[in-house]
C-alpha positions as CSV (number, residue, x, y, z in Angstrom):
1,X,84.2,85.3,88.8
2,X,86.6,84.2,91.2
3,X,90.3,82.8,89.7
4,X,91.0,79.4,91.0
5,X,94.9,80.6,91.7
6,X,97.3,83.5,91.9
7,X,101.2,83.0,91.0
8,X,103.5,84.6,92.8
9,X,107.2,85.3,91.2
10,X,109.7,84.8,94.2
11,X,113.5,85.7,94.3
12,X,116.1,85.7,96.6
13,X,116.3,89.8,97.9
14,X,119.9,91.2,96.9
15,X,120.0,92.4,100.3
16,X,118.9,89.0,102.1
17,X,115.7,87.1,102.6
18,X,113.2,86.8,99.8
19,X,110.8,88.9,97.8
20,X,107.7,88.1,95.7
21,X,105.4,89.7,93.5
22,X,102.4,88.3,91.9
23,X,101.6,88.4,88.2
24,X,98.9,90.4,87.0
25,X,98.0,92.0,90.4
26,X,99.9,95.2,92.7
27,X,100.3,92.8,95.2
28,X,104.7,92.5,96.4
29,X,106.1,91.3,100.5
30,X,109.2,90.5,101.5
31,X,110.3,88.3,103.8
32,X,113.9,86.9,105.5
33,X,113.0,83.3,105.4
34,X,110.8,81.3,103.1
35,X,108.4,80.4,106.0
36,X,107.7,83.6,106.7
37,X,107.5,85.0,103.4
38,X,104.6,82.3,102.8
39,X,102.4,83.7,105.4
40,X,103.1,87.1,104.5
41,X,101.9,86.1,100.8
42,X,98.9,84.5,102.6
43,X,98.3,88.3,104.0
44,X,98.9,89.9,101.4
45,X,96.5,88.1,99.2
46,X,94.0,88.5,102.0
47,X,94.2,92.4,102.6
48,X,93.9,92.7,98.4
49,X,91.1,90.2,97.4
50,X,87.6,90.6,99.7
51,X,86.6,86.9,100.8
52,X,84.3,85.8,97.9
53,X,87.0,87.2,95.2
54,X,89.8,85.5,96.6
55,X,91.8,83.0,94.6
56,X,91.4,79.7,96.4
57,X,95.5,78.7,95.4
58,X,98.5,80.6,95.6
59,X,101.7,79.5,94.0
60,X,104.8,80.7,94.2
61,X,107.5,80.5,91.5
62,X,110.8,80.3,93.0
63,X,113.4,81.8,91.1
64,X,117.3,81.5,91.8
65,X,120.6,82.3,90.4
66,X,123.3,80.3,90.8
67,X,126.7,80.9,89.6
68,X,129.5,78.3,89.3
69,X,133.2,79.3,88.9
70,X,135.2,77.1,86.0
């Protein structure tokens, strides 16, 4: 049965860029700029699912920090 999506956690890489990992699957990229880390996501899902198990939806969970000084 093929899932209708795949979720992808994303945070920003303490080292620059982005990283993302999906939930319930070995699947992780990194990338420097969101663009690009959405098409290697896009590979990534495609090099781990064959073509007629493949979620048809990926989402990706963007996850940030931000601290503010008082």
């Amino acid at each position: 049965m093929v899932q209708s999506e795949i979720i992808f956690d994303v945070s920003e890489s303490p080292e620059g860029g982005y990283e993302a990992r999906a939930l319930g699957y070995s699947i992780y990229t990194q990338a420097d700029t969101l663009d690009e880390l959405r098409e290697m996501v896009l590979d990534a899902v495609r090099c781990h699912f064959s073509e007629d198990s493949r979620p048809r939806l990926i989402r990706l969970h963007l996850v940030r920090d931000e601290v503010i000084p008082v």
